[in-house]
N, C-alpha and C positions, 0 to 999 in steps of 0.2 A: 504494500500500500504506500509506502510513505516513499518507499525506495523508487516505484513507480513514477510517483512526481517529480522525486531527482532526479530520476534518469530526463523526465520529458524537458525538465526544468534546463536539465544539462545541453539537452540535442538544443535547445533552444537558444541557451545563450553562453554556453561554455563550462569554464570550469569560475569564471568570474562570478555566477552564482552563489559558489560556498563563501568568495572572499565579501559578497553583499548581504549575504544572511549574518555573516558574523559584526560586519561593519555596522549593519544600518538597523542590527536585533534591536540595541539599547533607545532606538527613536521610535520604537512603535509595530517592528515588523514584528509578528506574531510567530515567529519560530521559535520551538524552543531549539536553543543550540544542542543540548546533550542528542537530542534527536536525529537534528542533522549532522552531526558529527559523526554518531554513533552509522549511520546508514552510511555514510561517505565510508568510512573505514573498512564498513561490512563489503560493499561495491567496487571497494578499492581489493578487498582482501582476495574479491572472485576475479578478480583481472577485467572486472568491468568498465573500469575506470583508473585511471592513474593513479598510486596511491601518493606519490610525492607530492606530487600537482595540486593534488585534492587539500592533503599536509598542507604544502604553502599557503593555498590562499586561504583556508584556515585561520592559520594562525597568526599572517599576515590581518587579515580581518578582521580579526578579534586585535591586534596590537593597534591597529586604527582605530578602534571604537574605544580603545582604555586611553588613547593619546587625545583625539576629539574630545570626551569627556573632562579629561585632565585639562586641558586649554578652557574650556567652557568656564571650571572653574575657575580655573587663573585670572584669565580675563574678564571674566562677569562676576565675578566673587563677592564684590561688595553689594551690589544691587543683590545677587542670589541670598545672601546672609542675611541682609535687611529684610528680605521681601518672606525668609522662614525665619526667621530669628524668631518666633515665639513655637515652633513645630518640636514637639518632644522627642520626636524620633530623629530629628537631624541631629537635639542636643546630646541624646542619647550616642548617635554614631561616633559624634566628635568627642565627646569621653572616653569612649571604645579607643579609637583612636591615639588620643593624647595618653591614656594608659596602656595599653599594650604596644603601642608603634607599629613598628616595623612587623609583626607577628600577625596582629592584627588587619594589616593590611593584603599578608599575605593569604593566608585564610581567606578572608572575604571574600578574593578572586574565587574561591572554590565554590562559594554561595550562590545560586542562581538569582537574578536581580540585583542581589547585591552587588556583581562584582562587576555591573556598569552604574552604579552608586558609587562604589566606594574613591577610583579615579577624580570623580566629580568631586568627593568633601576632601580628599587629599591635594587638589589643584584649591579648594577653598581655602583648608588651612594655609597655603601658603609654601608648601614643601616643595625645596629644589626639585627641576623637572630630574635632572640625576640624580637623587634619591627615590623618585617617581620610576624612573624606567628600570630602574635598578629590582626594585621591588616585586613592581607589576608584570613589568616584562619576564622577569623570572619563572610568578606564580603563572602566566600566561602560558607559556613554554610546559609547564611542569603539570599542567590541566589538561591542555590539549595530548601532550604525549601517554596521557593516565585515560581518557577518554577516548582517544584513535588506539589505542594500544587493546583497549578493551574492546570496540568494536571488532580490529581484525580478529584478535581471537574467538570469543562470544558477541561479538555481534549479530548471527541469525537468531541462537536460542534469545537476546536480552530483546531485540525488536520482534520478535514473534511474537513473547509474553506480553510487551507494552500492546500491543495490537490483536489477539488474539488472549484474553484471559481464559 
């Protein structure tokens, strides 16, 4: 089913697909990434599709959507802070944040929603973009190889179950 629409998705417009589901998730597109990753990997594992290729823009996609975020708040930080500054749950993250650091951030990336939030209040707080990429990039890297990794080997039985209970 899901692999279906990647494939048509793919004949369609390439493999620049995977690097725009990952890019353009955190604005609204309705994929969940663990899905399309996991079906890429699976597609990729049956020599359906490139597995590298597929990898790249991946994870190229998801490192644009945590860099886009990251700038958002850089740049927009003051107006974005004013305009939640009374929201519990931002004040909430940003304690997360300022107590556990670095850990915290890393993590987060592994959160679904979270981990195109967390970008956004680390570019708010104010943190070096190179303590930014350092982190994120890392945890990005380290998400995608733990989730493609899982798809090529279980990938049919984990997308069978999600789709067939």
């Amino acid at each position: 089913m899901a692999s279906n629409t990647i494939l048509e998705l793919i004949n369609q417009y390439g493999y620049l697909i995977f690097y725009l589901a990952f890019t353009l998730g955190p604005f609204g597109i309705p994929i969940p990434n663990e899905i399309t990753i996991l079906t890429g990997a699976t597609l990729s594992h049956m020599e359906v599709i490139n597995s590298w290729m597929t990898y790249f823009c991946i994870l190229s996609g998801l490192l644009t959507a945590f860099t886009l975020a990251y700038l958002a708040g850089k740049f927009s930080g003051q107006k974005l802070k004013n305009r939640f500054q009374q929201n519990r749950h931002l004040q909430k993250a940003e304690q997360i944040l300022k107590k556990y650091g670095n850990m915290a951030m890393y993590i987060g990336m592994f959160i679904p929603v979270v981990r195109y939030i967390i970008p956004l209040l680390i570019g708010l707080s104010g943190t070096s973009y190179r303590r930014f990429a350092l982190i994120s990039y890392t945890s990005a890297l380290g998400w995608t190889l733990m989730f493609f990794s899982a798809g090529t080997y279980f990938g049919d039985h984990i997308l069978s179950n999600l789709f067939n209970p």
